[in-house]
Steps between C-alpha positions, in 0.01 A plus 500: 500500500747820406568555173863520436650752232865430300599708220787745322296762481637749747358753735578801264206445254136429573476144377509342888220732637300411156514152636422545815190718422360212313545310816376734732199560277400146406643327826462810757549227833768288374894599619694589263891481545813616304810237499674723220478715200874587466564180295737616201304566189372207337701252722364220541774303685495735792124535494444107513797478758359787735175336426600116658682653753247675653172334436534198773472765778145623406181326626343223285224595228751819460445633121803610354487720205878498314507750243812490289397547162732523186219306293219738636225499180681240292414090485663407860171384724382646805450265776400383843673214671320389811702250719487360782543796739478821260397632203727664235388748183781610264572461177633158367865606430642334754513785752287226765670191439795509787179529735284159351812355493425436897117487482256256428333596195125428449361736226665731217245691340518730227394833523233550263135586674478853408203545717766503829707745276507897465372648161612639265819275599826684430733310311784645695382467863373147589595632879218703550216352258567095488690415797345761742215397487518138457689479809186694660233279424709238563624604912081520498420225450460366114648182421804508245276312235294764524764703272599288224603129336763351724844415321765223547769680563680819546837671397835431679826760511784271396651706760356333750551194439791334592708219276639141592718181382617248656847719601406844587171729574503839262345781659525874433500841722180653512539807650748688744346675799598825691789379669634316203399118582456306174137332487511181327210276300596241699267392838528299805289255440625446118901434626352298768344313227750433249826557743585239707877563532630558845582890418333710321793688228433806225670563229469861363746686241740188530509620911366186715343598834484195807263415701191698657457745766187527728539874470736784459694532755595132466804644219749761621432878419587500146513092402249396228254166616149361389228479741117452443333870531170553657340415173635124516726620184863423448695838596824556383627797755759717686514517836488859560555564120388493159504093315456766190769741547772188645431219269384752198175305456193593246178436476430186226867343604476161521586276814562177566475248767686148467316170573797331492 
């Protein structure tokens, strides 16, 4: 099983090849694999989103290790979620609750065993002496009890997680990507649960896009549509433009799809 590593730490400083000296000292035959550390600092919406959109495309019993840490030394837990497939280490902030969402969760456990921890451990870099090396005894081998009590529950974004009535669905935009298309909160399989209309509409700064597209090129060069991405999350784009620059869209604005 690879060990997976998220984080805003950069490349600049030494904090990733701390890390992954832990690893490659305590774990020396398990794969270890970047997916980023140029998450913004201390941004947890684009670490957890970066985080869910990647993790379904790595083999099962992957560990991922999520470090984005505002909270680093203060009362926020550590943990390790195991589901179904994976296992996830991060702090509980919030930063791996997109992911669950979509997994079957068997076992939260707190972080406490300091026998699977680094000592003295620094109050400032949970990467490299709590999570490290959790996340190698775990891809050995130990069983998550192993590491601490196991909790109830874990921290959700309010980002995330989309609102309903009976008359509209209230999502938000999460993030824009490089070419501009405006990522939503909003999945497949949650409008396919609480849509049942015959088109799918959005409503975003009082502008109401129609209908979906299958993909880009669906919409002329220039006309804005909505389309499912390769993530399975509500788009709002450009064909051959910017949904940013055209509509003027931000991050945190609010959208809105009709259910009736």
């Amino acid at each position: 099983m690879p060990i997976v590593l998220l984080s805003d730490f950069g490349t600049s400083d030494g904090y990733v090849g701390a890390m992954k000296g832990v690893l490659a000292h305590l774990a020396p035959n398990v794969p270890v694999i970047d997916l980023s550390h140029q998450v913004s600092p201390f941004d947890l919406v684009q670490g957890g989103l970066l985080l869910f959109q990647a993790y379904p495309y790595f083999p099962r019993n992957s560990v991922f290790v999520a470090v984005v840490d505002p909270g680093v030394g203060s009362t926020r837990k550590a943990i390790l979620v195991e589901t179904q497939d994976y296992f996830f280490i991060g702090p509980d902030n919030g930063l791996l609750s997109m992911a669950l969402a979509e997994q079957k969760v068997r076992r939260i456990v707190h972080l406490t065993n300091r026998k699977y921890f680094l000592e003295p451990l620094s109050a400032t870099f949970h990467g490299r002496d709590l999570f490290a090396p959790v996340a190698a005894h775990l891809a050995q081998g130990l069983a998550a009890e192993f590491f601490g009590p196991e909790l109830t529950g874990y921290e959700r974004l309010p980002a995330f997680i989309p609102k309903f009535s009976p008359e509209q669905i209230r999502g938000e935009i999460l993030h824009f990507d490089r070419f501009g298309n405006a990522i939503t909160n909003l999945t497949r399989t949650f409008l396919q649960r609480h849509h049942h209309g015959p088109e799918l509409n959005l409503v975003v700064r009082d502008r109401t896009l129609r209908g979906l597209r299958n993909h880009y090129a669906e919409a002329a060069p220039g006309e804005a549509c909505l389309l499912f991405g390769s993530s399975q999350l509500l788009e709002i784009c450009v064909n051959q433009g910017s949904a940013a620059q055209l509509l003027g869209l931000a991050r945190g604005d609010e959208i809105q799809v009709p259910l009736s």
